[in-house]
mmCIF file as gemmi writes it, N, C-alpha and C atoms, coordinates in Angstrom:
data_model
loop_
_atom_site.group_PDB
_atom_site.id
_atom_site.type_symbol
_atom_site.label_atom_id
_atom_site.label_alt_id
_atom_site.label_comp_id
_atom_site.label_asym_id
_atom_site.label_entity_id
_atom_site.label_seq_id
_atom_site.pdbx_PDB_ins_code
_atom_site.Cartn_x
_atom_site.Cartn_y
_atom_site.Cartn_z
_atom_site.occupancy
_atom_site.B_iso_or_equiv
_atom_site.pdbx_formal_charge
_atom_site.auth_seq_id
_atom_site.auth_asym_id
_atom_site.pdbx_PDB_model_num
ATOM 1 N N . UNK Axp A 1 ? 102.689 -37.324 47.184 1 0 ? 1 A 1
ATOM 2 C CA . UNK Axp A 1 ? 102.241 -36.064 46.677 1 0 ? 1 A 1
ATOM 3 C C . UNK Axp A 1 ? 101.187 -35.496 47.634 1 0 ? 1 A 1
ATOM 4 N N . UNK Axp A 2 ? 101.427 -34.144 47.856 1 0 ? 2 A 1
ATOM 5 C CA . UNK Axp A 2 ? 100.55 -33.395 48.877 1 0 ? 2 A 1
ATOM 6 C C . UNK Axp A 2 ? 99.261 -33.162 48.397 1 0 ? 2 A 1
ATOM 7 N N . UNK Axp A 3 ? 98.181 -32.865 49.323 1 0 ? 3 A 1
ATOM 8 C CA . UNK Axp A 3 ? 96.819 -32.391 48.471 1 0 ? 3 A 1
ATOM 9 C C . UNK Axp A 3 ? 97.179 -30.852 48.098 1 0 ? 3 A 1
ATOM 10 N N . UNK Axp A 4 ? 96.495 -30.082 47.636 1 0 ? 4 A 1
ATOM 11 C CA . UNK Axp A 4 ? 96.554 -28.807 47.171 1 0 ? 4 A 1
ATOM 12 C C . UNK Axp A 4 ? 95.597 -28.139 48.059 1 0 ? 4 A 1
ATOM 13 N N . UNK Axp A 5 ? 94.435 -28.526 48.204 1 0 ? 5 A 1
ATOM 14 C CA . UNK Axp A 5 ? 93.055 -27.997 49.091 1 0 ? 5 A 1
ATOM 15 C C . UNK Axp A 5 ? 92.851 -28.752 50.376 1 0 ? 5 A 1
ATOM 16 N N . UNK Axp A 6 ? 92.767 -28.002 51.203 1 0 ? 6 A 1
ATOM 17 C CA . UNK Axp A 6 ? 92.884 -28.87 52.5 1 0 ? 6 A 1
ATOM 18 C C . UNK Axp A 6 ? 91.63 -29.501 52.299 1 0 ? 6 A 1
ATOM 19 N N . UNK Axp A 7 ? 90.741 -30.292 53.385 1 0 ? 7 A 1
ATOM 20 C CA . UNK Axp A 7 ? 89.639 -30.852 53.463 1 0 ? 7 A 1
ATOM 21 C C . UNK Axp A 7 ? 88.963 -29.999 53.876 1 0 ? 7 A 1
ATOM 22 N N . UNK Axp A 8 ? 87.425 -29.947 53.813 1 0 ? 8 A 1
ATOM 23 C CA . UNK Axp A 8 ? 86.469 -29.177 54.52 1 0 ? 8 A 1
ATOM 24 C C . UNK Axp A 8 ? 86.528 -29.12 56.262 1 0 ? 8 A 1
ATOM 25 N N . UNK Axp A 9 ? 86.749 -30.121 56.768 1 0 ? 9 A 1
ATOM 26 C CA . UNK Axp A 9 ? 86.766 -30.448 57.658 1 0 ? 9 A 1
ATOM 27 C C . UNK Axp A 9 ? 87.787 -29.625 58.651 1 0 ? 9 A 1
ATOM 28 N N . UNK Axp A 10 ? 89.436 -29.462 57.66 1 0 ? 10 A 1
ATOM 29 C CA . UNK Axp A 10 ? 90.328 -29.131 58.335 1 0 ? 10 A 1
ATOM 30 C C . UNK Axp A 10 ? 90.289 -27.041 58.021 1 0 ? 10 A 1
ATOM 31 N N . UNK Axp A 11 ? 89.409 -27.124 56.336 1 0 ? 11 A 1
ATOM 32 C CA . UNK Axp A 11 ? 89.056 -25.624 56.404 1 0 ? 11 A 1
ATOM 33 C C . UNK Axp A 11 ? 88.051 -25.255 57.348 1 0 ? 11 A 1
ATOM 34 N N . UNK Axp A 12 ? 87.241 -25.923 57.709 1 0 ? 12 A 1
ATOM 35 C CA . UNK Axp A 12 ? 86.155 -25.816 58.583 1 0 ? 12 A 1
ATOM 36 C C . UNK Axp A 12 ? 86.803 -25.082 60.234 1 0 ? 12 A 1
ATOM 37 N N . UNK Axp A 13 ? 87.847 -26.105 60.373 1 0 ? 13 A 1
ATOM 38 C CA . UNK Axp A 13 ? 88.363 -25.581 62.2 1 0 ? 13 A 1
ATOM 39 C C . UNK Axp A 13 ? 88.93 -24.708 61.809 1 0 ? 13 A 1
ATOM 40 N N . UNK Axp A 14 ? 89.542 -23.8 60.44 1 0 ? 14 A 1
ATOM 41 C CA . UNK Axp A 14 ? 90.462 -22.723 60.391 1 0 ? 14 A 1
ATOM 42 C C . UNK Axp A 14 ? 89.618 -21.89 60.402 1 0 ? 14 A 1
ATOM 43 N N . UNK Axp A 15 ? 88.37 -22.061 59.87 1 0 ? 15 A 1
ATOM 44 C CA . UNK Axp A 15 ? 87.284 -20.722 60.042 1 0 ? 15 A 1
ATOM 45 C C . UNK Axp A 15 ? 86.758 -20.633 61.784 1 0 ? 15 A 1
ATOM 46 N N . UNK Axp A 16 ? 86.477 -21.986 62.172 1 0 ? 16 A 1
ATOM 47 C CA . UNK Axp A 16 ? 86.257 -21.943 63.462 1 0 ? 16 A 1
ATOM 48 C C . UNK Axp A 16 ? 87.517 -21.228 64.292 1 0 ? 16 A 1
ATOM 49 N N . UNK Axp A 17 ? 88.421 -21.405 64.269 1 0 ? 17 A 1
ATOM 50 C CA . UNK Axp A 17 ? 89.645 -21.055 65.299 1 0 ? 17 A 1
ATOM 51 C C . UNK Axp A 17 ? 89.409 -19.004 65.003 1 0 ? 17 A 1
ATOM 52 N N . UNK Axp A 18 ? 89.184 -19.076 63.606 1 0 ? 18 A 1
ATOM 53 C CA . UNK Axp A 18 ? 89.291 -17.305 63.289 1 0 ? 18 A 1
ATOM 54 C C . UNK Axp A 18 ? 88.27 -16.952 64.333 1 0 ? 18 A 1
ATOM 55 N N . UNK Axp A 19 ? 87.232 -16.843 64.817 1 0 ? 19 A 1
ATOM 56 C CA . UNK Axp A 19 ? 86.234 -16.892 65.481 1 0 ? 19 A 1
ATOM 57 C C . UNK Axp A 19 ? 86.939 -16.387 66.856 1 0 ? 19 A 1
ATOM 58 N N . UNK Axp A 20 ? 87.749 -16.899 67.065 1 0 ? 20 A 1
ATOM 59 C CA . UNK Axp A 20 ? 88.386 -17.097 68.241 1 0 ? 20 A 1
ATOM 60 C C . UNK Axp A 20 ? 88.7 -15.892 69.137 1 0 ? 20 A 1
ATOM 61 N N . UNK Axp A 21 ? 88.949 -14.673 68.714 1 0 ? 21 A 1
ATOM 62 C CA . UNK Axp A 21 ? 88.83 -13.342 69.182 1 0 ? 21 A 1
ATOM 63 C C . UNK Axp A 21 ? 86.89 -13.149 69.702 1 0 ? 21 A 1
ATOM 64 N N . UNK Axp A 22 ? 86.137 -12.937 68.929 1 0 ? 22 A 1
ATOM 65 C CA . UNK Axp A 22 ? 84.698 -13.108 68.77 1 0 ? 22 A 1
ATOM 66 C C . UNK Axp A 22 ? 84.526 -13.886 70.148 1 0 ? 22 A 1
ATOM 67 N N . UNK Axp A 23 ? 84.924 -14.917 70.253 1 0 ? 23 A 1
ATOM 68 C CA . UNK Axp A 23 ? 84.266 -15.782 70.819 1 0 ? 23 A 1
ATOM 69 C C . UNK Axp A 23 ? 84.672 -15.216 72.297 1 0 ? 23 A 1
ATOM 70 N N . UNK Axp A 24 ? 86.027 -15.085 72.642 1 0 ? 24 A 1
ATOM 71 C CA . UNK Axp A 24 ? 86.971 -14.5 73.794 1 0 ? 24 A 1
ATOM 72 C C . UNK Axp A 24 ? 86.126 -13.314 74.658 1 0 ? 24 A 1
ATOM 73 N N . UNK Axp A 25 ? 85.398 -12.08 73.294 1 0 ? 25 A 1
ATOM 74 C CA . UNK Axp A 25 ? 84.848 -11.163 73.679 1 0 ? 25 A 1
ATOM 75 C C . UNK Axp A 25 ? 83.417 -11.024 74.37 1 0 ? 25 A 1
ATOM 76 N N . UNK Axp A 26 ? 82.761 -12.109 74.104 1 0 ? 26 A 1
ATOM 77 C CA . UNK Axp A 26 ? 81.944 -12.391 74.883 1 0 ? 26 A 1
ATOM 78 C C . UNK Axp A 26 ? 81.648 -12.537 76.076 1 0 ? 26 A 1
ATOM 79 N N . UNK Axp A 27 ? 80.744 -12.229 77.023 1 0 ? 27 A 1
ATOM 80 C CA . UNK Axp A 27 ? 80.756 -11.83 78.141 1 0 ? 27 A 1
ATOM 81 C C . UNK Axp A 27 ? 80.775 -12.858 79.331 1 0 ? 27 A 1
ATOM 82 N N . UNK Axp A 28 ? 79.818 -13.734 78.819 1 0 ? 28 A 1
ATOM 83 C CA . UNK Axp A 28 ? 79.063 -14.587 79.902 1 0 ? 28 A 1
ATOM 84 C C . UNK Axp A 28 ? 79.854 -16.293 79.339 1 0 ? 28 A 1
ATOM 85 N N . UNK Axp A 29 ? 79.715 -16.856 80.182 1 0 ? 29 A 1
ATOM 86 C CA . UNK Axp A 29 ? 80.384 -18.267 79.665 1 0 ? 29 A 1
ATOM 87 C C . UNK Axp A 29 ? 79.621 -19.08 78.879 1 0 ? 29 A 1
ATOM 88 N N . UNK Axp A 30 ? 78.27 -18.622 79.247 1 0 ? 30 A 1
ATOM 89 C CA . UNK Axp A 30 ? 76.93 -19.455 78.968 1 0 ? 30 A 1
ATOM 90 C C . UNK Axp A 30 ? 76.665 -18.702 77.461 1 0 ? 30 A 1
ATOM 91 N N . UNK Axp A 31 ? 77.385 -17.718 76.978 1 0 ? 31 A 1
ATOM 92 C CA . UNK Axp A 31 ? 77.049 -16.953 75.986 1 0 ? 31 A 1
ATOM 93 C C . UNK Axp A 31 ? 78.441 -17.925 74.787 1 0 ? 31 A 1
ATOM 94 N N . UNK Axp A 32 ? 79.297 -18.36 75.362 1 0 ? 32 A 1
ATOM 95 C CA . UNK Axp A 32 ? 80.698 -18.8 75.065 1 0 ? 32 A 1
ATOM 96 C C . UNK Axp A 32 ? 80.296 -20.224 74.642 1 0 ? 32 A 1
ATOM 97 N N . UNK Axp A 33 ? 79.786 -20.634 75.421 1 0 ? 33 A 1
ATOM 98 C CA . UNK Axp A 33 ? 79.186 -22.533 75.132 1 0 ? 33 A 1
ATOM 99 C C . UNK Axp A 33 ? 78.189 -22.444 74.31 1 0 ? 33 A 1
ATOM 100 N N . UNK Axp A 34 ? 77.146 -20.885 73.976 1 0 ? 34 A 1
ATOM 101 C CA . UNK Axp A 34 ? 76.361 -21.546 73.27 1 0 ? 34 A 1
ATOM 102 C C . UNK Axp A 34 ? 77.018 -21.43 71.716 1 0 ? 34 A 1
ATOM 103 N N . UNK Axp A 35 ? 77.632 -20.431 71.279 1 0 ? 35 A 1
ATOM 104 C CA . UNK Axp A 35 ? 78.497 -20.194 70.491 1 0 ? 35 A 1
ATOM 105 C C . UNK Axp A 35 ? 79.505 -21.852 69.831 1 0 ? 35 A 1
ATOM 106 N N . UNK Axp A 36 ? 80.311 -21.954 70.951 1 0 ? 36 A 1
ATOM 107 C CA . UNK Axp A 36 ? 80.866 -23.329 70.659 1 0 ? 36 A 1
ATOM 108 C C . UNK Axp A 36 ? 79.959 -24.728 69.926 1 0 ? 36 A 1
ATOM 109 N N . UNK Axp A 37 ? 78.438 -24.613 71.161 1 0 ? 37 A 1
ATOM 110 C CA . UNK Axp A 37 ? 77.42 -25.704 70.395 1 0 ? 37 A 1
ATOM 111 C C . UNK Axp A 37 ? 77.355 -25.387 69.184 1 0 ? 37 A 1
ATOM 112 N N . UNK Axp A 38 ? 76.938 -24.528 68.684 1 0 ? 38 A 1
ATOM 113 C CA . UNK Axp A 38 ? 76.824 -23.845 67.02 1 0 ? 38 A 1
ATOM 114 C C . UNK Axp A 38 ? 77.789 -24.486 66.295 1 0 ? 38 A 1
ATOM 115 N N . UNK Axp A 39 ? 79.096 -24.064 66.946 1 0 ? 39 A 1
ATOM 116 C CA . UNK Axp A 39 ? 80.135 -24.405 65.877 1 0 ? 39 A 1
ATOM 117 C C . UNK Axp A 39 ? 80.212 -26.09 66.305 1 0 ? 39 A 1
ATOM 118 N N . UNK Axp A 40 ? 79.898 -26.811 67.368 1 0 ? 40 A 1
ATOM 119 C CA . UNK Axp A 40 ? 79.48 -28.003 66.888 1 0 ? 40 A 1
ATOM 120 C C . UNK Axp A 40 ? 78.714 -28.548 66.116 1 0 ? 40 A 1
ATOM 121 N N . UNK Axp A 41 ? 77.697 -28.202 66.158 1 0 ? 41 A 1
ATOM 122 C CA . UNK Axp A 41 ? 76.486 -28.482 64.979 1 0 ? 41 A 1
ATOM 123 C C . UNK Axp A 41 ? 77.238 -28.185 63.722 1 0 ? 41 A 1
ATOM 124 N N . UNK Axp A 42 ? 78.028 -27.412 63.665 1 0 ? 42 A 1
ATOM 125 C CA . UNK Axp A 42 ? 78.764 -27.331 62.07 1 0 ? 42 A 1
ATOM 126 C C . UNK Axp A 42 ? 79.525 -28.344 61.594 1 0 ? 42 A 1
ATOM 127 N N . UNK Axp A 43 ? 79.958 -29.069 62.897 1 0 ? 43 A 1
ATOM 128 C CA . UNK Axp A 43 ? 81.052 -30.193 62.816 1 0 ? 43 A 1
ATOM 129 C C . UNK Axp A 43 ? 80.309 -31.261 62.777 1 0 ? 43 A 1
ATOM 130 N N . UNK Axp A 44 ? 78.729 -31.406 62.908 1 0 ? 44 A 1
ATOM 131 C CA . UNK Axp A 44 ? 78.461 -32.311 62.637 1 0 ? 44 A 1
ATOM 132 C C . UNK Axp A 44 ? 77.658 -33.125 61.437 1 0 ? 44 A 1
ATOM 133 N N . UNK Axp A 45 ? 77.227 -31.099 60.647 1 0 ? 45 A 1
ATOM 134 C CA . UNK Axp A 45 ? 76.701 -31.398 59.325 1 0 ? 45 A 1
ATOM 135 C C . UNK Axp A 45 ? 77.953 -31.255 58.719 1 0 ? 45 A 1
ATOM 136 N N . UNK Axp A 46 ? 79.469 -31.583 58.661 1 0 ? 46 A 1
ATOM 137 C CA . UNK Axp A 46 ? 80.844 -31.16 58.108 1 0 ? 46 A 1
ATOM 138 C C . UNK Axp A 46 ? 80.205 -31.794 56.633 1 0 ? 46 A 1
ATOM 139 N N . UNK Axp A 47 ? 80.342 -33.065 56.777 1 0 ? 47 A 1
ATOM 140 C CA . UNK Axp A 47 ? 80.134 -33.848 55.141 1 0 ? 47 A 1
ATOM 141 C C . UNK Axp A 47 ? 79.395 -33.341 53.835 1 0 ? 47 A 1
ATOM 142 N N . UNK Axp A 48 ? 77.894 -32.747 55.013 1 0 ? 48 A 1
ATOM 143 C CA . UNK Axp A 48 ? 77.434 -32.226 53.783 1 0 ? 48 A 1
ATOM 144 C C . UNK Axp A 48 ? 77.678 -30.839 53.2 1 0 ? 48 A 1
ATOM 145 N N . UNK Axp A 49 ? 78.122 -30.072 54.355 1 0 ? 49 A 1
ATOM 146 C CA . UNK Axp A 49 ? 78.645 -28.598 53.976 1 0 ? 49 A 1
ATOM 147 C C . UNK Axp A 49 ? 79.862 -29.112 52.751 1 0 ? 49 A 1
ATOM 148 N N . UNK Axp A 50 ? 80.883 -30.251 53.644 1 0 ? 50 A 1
ATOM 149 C CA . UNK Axp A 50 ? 81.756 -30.405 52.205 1 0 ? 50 A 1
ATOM 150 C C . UNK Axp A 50 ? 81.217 -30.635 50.704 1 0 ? 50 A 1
ATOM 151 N N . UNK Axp A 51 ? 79.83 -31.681 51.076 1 0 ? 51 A 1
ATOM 152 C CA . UNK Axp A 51 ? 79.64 -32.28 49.433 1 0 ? 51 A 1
ATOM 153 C C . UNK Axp A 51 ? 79.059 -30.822 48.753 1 0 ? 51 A 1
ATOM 154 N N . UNK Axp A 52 ? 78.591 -29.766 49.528 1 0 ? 52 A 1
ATOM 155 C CA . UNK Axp A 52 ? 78.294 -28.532 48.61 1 0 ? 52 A 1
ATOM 156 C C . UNK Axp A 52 ? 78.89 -27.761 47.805 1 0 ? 52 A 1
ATOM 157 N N . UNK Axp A 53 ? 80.704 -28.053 47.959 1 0 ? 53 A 1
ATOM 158 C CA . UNK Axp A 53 ? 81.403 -27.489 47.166 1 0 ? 53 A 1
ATOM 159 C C . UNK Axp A 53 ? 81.627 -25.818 47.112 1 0 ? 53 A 1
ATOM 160 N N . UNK Axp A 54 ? 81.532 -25.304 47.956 1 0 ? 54 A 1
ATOM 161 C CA . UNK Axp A 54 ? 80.89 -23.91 47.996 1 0 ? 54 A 1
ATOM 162 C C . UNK Axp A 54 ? 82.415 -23.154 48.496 1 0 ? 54 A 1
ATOM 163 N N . UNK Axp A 55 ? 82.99 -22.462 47.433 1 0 ? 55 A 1
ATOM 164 C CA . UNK Axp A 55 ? 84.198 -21.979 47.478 1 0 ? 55 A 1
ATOM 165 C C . UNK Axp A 55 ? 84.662 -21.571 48.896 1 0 ? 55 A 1
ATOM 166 N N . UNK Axp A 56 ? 83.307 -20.617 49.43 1 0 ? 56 A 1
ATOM 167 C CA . UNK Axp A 56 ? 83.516 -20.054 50.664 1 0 ? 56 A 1
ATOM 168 C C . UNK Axp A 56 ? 83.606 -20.91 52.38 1 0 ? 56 A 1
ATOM 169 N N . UNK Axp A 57 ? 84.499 -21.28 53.052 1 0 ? 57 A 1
ATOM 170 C CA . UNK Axp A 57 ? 83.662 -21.892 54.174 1 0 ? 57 A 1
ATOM 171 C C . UNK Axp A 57 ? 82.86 -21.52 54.901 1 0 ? 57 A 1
ATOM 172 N N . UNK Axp A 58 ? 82.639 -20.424 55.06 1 0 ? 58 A 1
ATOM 173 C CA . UNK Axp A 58 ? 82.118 -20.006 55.7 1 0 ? 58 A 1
ATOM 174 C C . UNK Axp A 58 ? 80.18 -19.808 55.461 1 0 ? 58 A 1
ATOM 175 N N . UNK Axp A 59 ? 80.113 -19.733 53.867 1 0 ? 59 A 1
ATOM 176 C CA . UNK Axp A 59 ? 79.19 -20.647 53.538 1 0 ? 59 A 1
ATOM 177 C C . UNK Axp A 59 ? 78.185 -22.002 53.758 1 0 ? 59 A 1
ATOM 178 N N . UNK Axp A 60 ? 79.511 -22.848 54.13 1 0 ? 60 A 1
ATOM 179 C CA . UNK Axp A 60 ? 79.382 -24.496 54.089 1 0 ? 60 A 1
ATOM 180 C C . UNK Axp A 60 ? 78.951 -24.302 55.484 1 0 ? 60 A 1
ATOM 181 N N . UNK Axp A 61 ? 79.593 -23.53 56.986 1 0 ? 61 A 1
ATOM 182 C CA . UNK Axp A 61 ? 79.423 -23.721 58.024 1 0 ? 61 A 1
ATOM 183 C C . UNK Axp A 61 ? 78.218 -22.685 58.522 1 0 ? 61 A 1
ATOM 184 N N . UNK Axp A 62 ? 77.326 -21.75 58.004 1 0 ? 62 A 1
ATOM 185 C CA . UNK Axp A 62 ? 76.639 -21.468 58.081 1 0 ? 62 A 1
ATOM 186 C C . UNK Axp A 62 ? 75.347 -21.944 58.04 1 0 ? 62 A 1
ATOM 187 N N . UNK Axp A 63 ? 75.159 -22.461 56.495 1 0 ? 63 A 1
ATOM 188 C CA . UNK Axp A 63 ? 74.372 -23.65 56.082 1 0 ? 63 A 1
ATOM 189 C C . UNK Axp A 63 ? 74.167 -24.685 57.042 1 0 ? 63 A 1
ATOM 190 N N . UNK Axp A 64 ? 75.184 -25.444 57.292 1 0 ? 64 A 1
ATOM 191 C CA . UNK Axp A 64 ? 75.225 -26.879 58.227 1 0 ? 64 A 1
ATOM 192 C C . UNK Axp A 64 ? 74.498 -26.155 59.728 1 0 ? 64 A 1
ATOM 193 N N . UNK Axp A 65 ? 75.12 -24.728 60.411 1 0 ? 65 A 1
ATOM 194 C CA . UNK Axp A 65 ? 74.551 -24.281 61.448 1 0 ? 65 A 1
ATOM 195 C C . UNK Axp A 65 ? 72.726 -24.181 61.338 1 0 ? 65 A 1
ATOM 196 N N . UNK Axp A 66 ? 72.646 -23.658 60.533 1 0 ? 66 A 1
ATOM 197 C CA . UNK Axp A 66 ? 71.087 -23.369 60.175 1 0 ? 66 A 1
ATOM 198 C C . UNK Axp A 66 ? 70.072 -24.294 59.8 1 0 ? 66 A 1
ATOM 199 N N . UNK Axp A 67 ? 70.906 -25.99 59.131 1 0 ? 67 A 1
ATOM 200 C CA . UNK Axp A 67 ? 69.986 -26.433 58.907 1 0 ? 67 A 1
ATOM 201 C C . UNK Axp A 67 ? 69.913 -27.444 60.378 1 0 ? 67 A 1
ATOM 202 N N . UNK Axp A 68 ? 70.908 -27.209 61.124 1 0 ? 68 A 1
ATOM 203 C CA . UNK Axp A 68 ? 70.565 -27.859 62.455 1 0 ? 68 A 1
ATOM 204 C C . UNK Axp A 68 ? 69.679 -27.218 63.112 1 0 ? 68 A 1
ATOM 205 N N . UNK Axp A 69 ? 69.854 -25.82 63.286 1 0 ? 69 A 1
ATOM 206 C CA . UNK Axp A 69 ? 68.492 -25 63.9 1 0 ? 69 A 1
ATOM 207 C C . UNK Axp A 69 ? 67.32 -25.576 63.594 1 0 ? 69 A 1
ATOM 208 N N . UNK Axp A 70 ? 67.296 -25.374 62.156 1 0 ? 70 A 1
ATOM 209 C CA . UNK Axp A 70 ? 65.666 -25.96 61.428 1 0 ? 70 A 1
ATOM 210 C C . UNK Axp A 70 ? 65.281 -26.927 61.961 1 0 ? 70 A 1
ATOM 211 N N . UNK Axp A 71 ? 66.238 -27.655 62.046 1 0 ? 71 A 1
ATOM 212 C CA . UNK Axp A 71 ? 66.018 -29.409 62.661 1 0 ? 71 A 1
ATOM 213 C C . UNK Axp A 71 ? 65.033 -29.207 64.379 1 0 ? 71 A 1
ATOM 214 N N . UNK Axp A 72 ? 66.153 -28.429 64.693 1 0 ? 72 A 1
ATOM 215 C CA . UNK Axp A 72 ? 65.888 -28.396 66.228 1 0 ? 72 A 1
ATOM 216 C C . UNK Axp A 72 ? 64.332 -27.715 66.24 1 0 ? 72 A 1
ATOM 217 N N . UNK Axp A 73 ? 63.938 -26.733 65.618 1 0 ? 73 A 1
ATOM 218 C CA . UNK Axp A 73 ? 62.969 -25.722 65.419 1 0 ? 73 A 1
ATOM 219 C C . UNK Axp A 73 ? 61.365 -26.849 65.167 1 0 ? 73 A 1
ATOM 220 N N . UNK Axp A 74 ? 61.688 -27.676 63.869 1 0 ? 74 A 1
ATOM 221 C CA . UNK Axp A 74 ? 60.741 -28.699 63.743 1 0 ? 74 A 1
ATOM 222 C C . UNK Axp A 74 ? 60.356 -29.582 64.944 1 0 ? 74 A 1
ATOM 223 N N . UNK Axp A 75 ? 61.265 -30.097 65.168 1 0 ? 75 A 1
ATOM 224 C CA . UNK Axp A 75 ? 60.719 -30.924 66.508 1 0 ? 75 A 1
ATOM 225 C C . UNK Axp A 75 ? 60.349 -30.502 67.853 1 0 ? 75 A 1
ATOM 226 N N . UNK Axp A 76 ? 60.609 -28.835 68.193 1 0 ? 76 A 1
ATOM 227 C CA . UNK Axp A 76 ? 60.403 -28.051 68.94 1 0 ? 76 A 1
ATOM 228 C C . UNK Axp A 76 ? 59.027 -27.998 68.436 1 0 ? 76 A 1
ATOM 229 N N . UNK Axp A 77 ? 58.272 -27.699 67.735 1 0 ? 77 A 1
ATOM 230 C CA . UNK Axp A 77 ? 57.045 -27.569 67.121 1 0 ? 77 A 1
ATOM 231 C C . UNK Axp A 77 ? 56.137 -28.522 67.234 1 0 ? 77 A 1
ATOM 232 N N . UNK Axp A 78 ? 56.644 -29.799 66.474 1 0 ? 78 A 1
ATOM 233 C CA . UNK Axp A 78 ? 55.727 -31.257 67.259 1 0 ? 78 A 1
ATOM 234 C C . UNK Axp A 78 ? 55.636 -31.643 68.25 1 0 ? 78 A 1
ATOM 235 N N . UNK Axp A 79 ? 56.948 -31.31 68.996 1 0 ? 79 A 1
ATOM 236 C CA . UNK Axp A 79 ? 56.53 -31.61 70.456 1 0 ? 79 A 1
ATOM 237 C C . UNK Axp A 79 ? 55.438 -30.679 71.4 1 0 ? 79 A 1
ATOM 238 N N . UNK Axp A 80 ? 55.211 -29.205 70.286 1 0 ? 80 A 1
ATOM 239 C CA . UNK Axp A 80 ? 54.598 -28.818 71.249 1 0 ? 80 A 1
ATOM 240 C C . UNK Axp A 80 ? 52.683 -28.563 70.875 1 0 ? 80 A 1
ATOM 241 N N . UNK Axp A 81 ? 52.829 -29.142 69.59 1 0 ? 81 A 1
ATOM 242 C CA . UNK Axp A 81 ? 51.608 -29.963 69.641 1 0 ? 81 A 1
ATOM 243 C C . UNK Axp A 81 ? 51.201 -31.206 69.713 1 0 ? 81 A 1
ATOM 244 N N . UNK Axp A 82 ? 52.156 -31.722 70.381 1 0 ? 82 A 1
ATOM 245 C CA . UNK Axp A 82 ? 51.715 -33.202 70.408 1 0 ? 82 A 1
ATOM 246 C C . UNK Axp A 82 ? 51.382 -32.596 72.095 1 0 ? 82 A 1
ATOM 247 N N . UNK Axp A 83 ? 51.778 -31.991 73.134 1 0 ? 83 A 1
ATOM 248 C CA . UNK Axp A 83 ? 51.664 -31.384 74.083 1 0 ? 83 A 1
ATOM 249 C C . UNK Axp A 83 ? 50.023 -30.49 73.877 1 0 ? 83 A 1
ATOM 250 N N . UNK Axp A 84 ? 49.879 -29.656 73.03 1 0 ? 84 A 1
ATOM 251 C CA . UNK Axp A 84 ? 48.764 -29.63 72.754 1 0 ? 84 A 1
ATOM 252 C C . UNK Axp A 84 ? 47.434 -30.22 72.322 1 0 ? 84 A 1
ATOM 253 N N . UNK Axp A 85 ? 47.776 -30.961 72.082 1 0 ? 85 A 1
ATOM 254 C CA . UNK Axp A 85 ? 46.69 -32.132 71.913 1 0 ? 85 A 1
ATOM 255 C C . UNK Axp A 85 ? 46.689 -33.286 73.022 1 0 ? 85 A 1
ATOM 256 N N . UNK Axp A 86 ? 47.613 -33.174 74.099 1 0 ? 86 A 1
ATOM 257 C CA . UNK Axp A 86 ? 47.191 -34.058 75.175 1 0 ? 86 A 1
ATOM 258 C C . UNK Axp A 86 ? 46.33 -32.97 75.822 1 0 ? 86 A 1
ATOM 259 N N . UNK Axp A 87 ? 47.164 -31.64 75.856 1 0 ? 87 A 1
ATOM 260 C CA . UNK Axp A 87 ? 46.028 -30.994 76.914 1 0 ? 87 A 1
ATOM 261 C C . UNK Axp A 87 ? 44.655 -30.583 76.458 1 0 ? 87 A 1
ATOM 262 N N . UNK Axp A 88 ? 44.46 -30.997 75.288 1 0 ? 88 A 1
ATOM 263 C CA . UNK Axp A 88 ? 42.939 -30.266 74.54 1 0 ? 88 A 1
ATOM 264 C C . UNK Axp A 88 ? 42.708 -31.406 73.779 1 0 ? 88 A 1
ATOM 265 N N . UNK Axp A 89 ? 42.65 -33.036 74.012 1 0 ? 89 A 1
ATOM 266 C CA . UNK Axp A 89 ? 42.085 -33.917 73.357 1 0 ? 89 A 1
ATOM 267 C C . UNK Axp A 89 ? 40.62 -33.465 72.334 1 0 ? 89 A 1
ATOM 268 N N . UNK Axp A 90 ? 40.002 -33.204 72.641 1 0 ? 90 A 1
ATOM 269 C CA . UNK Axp A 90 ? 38.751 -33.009 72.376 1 0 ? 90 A 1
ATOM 270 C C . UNK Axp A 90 ? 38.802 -31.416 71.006 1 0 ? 90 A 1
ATOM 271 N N . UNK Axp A 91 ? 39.868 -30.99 70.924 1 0 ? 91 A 1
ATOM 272 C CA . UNK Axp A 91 ? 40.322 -30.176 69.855 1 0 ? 91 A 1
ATOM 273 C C . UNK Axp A 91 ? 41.457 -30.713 68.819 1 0 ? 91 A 1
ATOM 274 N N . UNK Axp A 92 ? 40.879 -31.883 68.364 1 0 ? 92 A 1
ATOM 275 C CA . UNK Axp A 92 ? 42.294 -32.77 67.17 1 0 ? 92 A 1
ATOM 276 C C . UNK Axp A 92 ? 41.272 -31.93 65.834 1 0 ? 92 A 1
């Protein structure tokens, strides 16, 4: 017996592939890869975008994109006071 709902995973690359015009129109290659990283980072929060249940995929792969940003954004931040506090010891 077949499933009825594909997996997140496999709705996930059908939203990614739609993209695919979007992505074409872009200018620069470096504009093209960063695009693709994104939609990696989506592939790599996939599980939890799936456990959200969220009718829309496009939802699920937004979410997963953004909370990788956040991720990236936080540690962009400590690193750059931990950088600040080597160069200004005497200001903790």
């Amino acid at each position: 017996m077949g499933r009825t709902v594909p997996s997140f995973r496999m709705a996930l690359e059908g939203e990614i592939a739609s993209w695919r015009e979007f992505r074409g129109s872009l200018r620069s290659i470096g504009s093209r890869e960063d695009l693709d990283s994104m939609f990696d980072q989506a592939r790599t929060n996939c599980m939890a975008a799936g456990n959200a249940v969220r009718p829309v995929v496009f939802e699920g792969m937004f979410m997963a994109i953004a909370f990788s940003h956040e991720k990236r954004l936080v540690n962009l931040a400590k690193g750059i006071e931990e950088l600040r506090l080597e160069m200004n010891p005497d200001k903790q």
